[in-house]
N, C-alpha and C positions, 0 to 999 in steps of 0.2 A: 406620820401617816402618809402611805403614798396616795396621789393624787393626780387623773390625765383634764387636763383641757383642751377640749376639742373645738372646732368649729360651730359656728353657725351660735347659738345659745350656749356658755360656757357650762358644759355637764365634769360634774366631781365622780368619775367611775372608780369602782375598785378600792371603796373605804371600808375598811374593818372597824366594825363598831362593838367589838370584844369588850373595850373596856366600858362600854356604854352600862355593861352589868345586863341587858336587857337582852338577850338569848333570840328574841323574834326582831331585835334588829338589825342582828348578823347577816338576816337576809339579804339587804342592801348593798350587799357585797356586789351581788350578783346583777345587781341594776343601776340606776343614775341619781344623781341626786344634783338639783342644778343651781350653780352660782348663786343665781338671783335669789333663791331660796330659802339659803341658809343667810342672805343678808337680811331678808325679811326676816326670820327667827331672831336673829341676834337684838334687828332693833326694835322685836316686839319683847323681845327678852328685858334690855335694857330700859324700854319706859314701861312696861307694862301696862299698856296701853294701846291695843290695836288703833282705835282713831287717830292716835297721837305719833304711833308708828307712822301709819297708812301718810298724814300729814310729812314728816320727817322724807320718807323716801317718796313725796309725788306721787304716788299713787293710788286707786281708789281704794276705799277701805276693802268692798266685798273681793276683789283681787286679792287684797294682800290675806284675805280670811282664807281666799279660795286656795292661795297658794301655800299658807300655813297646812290649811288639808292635807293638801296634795304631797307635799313634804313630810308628813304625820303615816299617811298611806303607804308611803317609798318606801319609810323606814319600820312601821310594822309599831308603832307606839306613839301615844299621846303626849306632847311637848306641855299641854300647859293644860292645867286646872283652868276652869273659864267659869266663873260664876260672878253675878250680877256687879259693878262696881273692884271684880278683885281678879286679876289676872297674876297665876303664880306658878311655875315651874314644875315639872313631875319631876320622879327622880331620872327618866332619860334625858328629858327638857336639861338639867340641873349638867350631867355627862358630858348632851350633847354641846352647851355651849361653849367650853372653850376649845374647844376642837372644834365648832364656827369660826370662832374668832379667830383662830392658828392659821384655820385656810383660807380666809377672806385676806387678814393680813401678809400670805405667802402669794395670792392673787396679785392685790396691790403691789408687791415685789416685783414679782416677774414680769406686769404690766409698765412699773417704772423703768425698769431696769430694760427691758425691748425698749421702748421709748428714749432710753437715754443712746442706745445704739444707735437705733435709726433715724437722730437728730444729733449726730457725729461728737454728742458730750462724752464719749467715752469707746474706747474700741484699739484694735492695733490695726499695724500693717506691717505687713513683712515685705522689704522690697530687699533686691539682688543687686550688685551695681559693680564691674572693673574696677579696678583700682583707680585708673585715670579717670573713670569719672566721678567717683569719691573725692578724687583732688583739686574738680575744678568744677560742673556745675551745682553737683547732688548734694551738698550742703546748704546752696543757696535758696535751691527749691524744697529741703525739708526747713530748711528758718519758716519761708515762706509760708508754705503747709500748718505750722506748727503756731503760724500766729492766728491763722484762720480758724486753726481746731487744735488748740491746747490739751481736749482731753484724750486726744490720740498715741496712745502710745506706737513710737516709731523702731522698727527695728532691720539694721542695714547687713546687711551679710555679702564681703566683698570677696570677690574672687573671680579669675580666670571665666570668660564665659563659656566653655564648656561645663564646667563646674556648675556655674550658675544653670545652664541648662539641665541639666542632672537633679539639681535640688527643686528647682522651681519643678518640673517631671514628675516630681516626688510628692509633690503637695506641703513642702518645706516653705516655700514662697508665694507672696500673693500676686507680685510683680517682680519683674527680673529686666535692669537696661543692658544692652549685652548690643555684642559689634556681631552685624549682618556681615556675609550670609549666614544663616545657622547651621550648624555641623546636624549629619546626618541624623542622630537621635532626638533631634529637635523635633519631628513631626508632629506631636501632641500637642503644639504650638501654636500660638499666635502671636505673632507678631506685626506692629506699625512701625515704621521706619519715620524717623523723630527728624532727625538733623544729619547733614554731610558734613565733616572735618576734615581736613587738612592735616597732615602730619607735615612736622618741622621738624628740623636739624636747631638743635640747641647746644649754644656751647658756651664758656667762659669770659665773658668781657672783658679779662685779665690775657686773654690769649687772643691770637691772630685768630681771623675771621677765617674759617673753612674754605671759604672762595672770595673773590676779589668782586665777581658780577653779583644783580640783585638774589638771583636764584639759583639754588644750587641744582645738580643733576644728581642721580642715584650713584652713577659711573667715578664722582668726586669724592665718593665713600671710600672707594679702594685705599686699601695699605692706611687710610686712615684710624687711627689712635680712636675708638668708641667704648660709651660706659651700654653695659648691656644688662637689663632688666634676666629675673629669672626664670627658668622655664615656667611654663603654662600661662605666662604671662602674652597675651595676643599680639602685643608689641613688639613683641621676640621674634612669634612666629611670622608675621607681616615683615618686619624691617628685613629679617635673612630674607626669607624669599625673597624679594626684592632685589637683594643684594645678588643672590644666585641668579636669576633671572637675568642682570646685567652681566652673570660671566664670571663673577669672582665671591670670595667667600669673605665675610666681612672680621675684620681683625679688631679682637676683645682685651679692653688693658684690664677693665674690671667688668666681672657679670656674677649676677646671683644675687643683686640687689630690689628691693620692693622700690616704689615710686620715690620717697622722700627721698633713699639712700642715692638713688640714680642722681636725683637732681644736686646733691652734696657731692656727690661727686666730678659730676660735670661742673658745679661751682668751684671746685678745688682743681678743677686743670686735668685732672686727669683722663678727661677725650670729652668727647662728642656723643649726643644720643639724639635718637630719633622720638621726638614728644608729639604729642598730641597738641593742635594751637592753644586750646584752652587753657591747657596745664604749665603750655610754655609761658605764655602772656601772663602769668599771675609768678611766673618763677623767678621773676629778675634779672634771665639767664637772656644773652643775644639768642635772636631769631631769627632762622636764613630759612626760607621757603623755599618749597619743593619748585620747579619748572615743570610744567605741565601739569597734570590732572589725576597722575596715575599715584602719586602718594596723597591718599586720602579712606578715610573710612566712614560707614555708615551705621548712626546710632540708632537704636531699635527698644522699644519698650513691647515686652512679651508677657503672656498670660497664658493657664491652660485652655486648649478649647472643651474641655468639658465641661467644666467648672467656669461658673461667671464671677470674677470678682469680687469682694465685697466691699460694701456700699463705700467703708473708706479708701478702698483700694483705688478704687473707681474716680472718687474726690483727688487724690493723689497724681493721678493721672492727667487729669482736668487742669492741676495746678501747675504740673510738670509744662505740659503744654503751653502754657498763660507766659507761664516763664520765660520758654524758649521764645513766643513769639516776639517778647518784650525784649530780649535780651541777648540775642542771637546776631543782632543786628551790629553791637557797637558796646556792648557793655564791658565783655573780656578784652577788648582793647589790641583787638584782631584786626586786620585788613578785613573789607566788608563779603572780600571769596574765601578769604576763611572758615567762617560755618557758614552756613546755608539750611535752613528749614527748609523741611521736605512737603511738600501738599498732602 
């Protein structure tokens, strides 16, 4: 039986009372018939007993008589024999109640079940995330998350932040962490700029150090032996320019690898790659920091602007941040200008 709940007083519109057998109940079709209503019918049904009803739901007897009427009126037919000591069911009465009880218990449904959402017992979120940051903070903060609100289901969709921009655009995602600035299709955007990072040169403790001094230059890249991430991968696009930038084009022994494969391979000797500090500090691989300022990127947590989050999404965010303030400072086992939260 279909059934709308609306505002203000819960009205039941749009019930077909066909199988009611009662032909002048059909009418109701075309009218309301409200929540509270068919509660009173049911539990004047079940004790047969107005008084003893009226007692049960708190309320006064001539109310709940008044709204028995009123209910009898909507529908075009008498619910109950009423004679002195003996209250009993007509044949609509007899119809109508378990299709009370189907919709007072699908009420109870949909009221538990809102309630378990917007008290985060149950719900998803669809969040976006780089590879490299799948590899280094975004685990810690869905553990995190996920001890707060276990009934959340979590779902991570990683890729390229253009990509990520595209899906999340789409209404695919509910949040998206992706590296600033954002590419031109981004305007349906919002974005908060999260945290600064540091890109590092990482390489094999098994092999000579890239350079001799604490900090390496972009220029010390040349004719150097490097493992290279796949296209679409931001890391790609960042570390070349750079490299172009400085004058020269940067020379590839292995590329076309995802984040684990890079870091196997830079463990195995075969070059040098340019990591993320977070990723680097948890890889076990040496770390030579950039000189100056200019190798570094900024993380950003995005949402549509038309559409406002939801409420887990939102919770997600909240924790995201909790995290970084806590953790940004000294936990990846960074130099403390390594990341940097942003205001």
């Amino acid at each position: 039986m279909p059934w709308v709940m609306c505002p203000g007083p819960y009205v039941l519109a749009h019930m077909s009372w066909a199988r009611c057998g009662e032909t002048s109940i059909a009418g109701a079709y075309h009218r309301g018939v409200q929540l509270h209503q068919l509660r009173y019918f049911a539990t004047v049904a079940e004790t047969r007993h107005f008084t003893r009803a009226a007692e049960l739901l708190h309320v006064a007897q001539p109310s709940l008589s008044q709204q028995i009427r009123a209910l009898e009126r909507e529908l075009g037919a008498d619910l109950f024999h009423r004679a002195r000591g003996n209250i009993a069911l007509t044949d609509a009465g007899e119809a109508l109640l378990p299709l009370a009880r189907q919709i007072l218990a699908d009420a109870e449904t949909a009221h538990r079940e809102v309630q378990e959402v917007a008290q985060l017992r149950r719900g998803r979120v669809r969040l976006g995330a780089t590879p490299s940051l799948c590899a280094s903070f975004v685990p810690d903060v869905l553990r995190r998350f996920h001890d707060e609100f276990p009934g959340i289901e979590l779902i991570v969709d990683e890729g390229g932040s253009q990509d990520l921009v595209r899906t999340l655009s789409a209404g695919e995602l509910d949040l998206a962490l992706i590296i600033t600035p954002l590419p031109g299709q981004a305007s349906a955007l919002a974005a908060t700029e999260l945290l600064r990072e540091e890109l590092v040169v990482a390489s094999s403790p098994a092999s000579p150090p890239p350079t001799r001094r604490r900090r390496i230059l972009v220029e010390d890249l040349r004719d150097r032996p490097m493992v290279m991430f796949r296209r679409g991968y931001d890391l790609r696009e960042f570390t070349t320019a750079a490299c172009r930038a400085a004058g020269f084009e940067p020379s590839f022994t292995v590329e076309g690898g995802e984040m684990d494969a890079v870091l196997g391979f830079v463990r195995a000797g075969l070059g040098i790659a340019v990591l993320p500090g977070m990723v680097a500090a948890r890889s076990g691989l040496r770390i030579t920091p950039f000189a100056g300022h200019d190798m570094q990127r900024t993380i950003a947590v995005a949402h549509r602007k038309d559409v406002a989050p939801p409420r887990a999404a939102r919770e997600l965010r909240r924790v995201m941040l909790e995290h970084l303030r806590t953790a940004a400072a000294g936990e990846f086992g960074l130099p403390p200008s390594a990341t940097r939260l942003l205001p």
